[in-house]
C-alpha positions as CSV (number, residue, x, y, z in Angstrom):
1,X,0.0,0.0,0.0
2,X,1.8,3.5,-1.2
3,X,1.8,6.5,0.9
4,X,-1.4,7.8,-1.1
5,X,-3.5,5.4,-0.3
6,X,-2.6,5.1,3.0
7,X,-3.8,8.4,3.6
8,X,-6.7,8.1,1.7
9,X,-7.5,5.0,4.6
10,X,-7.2,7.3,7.5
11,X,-9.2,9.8,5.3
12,X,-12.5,7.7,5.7
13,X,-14.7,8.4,8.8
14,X,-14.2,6.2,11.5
15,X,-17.3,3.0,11.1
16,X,-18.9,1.8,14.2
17,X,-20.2,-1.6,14.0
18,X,-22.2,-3.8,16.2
19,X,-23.3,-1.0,18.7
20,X,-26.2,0.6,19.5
21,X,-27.7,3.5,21.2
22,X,-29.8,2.2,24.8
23,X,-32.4,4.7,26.6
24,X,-32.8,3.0,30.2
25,X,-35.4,4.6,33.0
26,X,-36.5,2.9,35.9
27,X,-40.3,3.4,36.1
28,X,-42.1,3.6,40.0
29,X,-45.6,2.6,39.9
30,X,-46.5,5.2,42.2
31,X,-45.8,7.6,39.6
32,X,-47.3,5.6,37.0
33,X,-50.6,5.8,39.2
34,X,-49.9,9.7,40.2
35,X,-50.1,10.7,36.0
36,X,-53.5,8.5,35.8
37,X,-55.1,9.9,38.9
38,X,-54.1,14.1,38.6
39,X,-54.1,13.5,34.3
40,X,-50.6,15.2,34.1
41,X,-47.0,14.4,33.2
42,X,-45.0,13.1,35.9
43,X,-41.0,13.4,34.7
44,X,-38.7,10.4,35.7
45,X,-34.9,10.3,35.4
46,X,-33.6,8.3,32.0
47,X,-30.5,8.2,30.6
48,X,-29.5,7.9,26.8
49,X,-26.5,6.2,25.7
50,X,-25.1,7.2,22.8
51,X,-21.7,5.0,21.1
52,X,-18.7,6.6,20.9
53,X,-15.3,5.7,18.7
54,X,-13.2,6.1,20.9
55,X,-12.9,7.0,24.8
56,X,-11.1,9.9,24.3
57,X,-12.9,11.0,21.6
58,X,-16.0,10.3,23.6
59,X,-14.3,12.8,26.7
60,X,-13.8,15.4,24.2
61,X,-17.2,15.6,23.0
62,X,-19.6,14.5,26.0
63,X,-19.9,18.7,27.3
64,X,-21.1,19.0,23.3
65,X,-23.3,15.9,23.3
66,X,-25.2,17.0,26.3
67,X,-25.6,20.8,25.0
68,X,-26.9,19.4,22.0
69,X,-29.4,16.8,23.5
70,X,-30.8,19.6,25.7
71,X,-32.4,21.3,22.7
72,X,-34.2,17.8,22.2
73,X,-35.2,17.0,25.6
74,X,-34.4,18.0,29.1
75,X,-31.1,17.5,30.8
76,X,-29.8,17.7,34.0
77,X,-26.3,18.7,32.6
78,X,-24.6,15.2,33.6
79,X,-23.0,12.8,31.2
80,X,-19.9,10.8,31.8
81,X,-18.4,8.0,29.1
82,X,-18.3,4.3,29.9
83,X,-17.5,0.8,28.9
84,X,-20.6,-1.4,28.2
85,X,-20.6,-4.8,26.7
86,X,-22.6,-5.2,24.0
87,X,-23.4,-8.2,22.1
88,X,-20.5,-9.8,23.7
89,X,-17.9,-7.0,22.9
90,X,-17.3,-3.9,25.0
91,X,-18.7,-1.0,23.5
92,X,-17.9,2.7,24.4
93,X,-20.6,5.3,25.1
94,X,-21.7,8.4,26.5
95,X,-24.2,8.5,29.2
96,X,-26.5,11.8,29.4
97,X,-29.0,12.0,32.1
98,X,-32.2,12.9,30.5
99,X,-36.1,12.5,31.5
100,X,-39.3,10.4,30.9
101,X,-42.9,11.8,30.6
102,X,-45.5,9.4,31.9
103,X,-48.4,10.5,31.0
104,X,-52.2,9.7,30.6
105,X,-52.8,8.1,27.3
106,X,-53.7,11.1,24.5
107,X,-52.4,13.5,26.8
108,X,-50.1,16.5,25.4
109,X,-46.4,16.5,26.2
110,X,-44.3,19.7,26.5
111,X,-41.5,20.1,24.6
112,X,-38.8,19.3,23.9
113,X,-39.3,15.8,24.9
114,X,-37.8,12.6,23.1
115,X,-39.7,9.9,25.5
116,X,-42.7,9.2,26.2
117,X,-44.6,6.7,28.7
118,X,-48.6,6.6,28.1
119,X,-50.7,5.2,30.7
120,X,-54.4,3.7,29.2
121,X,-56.7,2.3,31.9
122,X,-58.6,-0.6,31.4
123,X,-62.2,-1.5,32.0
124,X,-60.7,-3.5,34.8
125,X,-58.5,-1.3,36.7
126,X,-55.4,-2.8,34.8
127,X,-52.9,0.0,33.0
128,X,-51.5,-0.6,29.6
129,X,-48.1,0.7,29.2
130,X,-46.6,1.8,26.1
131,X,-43.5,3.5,25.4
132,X,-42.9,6.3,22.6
133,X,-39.9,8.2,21.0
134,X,-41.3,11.2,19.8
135,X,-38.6,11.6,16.8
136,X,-36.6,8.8,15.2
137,X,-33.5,7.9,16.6
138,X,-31.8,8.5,13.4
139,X,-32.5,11.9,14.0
140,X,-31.6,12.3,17.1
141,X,-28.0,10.8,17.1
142,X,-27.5,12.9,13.3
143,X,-28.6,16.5,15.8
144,X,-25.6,15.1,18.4
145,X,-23.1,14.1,16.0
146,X,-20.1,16.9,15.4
147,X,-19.8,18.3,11.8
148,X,-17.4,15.6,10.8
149,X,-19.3,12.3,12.2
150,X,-18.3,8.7,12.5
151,X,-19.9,6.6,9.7
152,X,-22.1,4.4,12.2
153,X,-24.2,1.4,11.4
154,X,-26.3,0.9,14.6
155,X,-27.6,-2.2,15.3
156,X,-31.3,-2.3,17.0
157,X,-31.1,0.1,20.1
158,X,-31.7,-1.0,23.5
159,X,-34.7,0.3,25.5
160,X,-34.7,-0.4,29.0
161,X,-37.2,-0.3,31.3
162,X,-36.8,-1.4,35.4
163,X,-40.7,-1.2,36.8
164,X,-40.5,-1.1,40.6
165,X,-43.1,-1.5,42.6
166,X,-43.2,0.9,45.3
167,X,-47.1,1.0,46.1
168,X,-48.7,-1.1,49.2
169,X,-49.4,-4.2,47.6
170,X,-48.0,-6.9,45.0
171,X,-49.0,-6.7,41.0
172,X,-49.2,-8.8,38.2
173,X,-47.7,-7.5,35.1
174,X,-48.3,-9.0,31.2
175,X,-45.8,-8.2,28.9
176,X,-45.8,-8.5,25.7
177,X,-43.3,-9.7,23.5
178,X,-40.1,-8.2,25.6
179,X,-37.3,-9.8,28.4
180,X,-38.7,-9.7,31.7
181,X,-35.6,-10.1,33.6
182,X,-33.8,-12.2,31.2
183,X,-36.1,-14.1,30.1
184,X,-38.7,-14.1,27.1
185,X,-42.1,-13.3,27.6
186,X,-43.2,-15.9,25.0
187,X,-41.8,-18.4,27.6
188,X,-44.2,-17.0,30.2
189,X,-47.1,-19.2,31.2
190,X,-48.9,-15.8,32.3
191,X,-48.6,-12.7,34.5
192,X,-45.3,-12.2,36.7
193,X,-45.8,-11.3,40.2
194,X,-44.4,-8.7,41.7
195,X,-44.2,-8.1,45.2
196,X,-44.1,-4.9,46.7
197,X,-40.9,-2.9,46.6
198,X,-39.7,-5.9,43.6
199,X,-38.4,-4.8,40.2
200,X,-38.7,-6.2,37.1
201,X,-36.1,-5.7,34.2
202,X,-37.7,-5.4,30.9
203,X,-36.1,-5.1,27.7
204,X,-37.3,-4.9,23.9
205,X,-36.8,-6.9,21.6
206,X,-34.9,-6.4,18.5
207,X,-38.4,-6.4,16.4
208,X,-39.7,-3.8,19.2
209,X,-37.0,-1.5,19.3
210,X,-37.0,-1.2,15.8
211,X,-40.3,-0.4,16.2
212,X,-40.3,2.3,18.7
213,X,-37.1,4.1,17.3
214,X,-38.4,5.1,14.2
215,X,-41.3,7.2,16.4
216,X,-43.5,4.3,16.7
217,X,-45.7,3.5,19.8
218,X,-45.7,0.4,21.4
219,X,-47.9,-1.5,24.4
220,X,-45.4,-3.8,26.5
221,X,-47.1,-4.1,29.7
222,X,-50.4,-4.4,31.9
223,X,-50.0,-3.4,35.4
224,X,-53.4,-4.7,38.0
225,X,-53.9,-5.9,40.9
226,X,-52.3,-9.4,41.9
227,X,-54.8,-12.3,41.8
């Protein structure tokens, strides 16, 4: 390879394979129940995780990242880079701390906002769940992205979603077509339990998350009373 073409190799912008973008919030029932009963938004802490090149390029640019995200949703001004494995490789990103609305199903939501939790009660006191971006993560990570961006090919992002249950009594929650603490929901034989102050761990699938990051809607749990 000649000196030429050498160059023209470090030239070509930097391509970041087999990562992806994660949005991760934990979810307290009480506050799912607070947004039904008063029918306003309730804000929750999230974090978006956005892959990086490099560490130190990721150090460089995380005061730019989070200036940038802030015209797209709200920010507490936080960030910080870390190490993640993904898809058994470890993957570098930066962490901006960010909100979730929940709100009541067909409610309005201030802007800027990028995630959205609607509430819909059932017939039978149960609560439907569905999460929503409210622009495509496309173009989100092309507004954060410095004038000279990485070539990326993302693979499916990861949405993350830990529901605790903080209220007086245990649940059941459906899900539908996610991880529930590892493990498939198509696996379930029903409802999960949860006991009061229990978690559960709920990821997307790759089908889901496709789904909900090109601005879609989508239902992944019922929350009721435990049997």
């Amino acid at each position: 390879m000649n000196v030429k073409t050498l160059a023209a190799v470090f030239a070509l912008p930097v391509l970041l394979a087999a990562c992806a973008p994660e949005v991760e919030s934990t979810v307290y029932l009480a506050d799912v129940m607070k947004a039904v009963e008063s029918g306003e938004s309730v804000s929750v802490p999230a974090v978006l995780r956005v892959p990086q090149s490099g560490e130190d390029e990721c150090k460089e640019g995380l005061n730019g990242l989070i200036e940038k995200l802030s015209a797209l949703a709200p920010t507490t001004g936080k960030g910080q880079c870390i190490s993640k494995d993904q898809h058994g490789q470890g993957t570098q990103l930066a962490e901006i701390e960010t909100a979730l609305q929940i709100v009541p199903a067909g409610a309005d939501v201030a802007e800027p906002n990028l995630f959205v939790l609607e509430v819909a009660t059932t017939d039978d006191g149960r609560a439907d769940l569905t999460l929503k971006m409210l622009q495509p993560i496309e173009t989100v990570i092309k507004a954060l992205q410095a004038e000279n961006p990485a070539q990326v090919e993302f693979d499916p992002s990861f949405f993350l979603i830990n529901l605790n249950n903080d209220t007086d009594d245990a649940v059941e929650i459906a899900v539908n077509h996610v991880f529930a603490d590892g493990k498939s929901s198509l696996a379930s034989e029903g409802p999960i339990e949860l006991d009061r102050r229990g978690e559960l761990k709920i990821q997307f699938s790759d089908v889901a998350s496709s789904f909900v990051e090109q601005g879609n809607s989508y239902w992944f749990a019922t929350v009721g009373p435990a049997s």
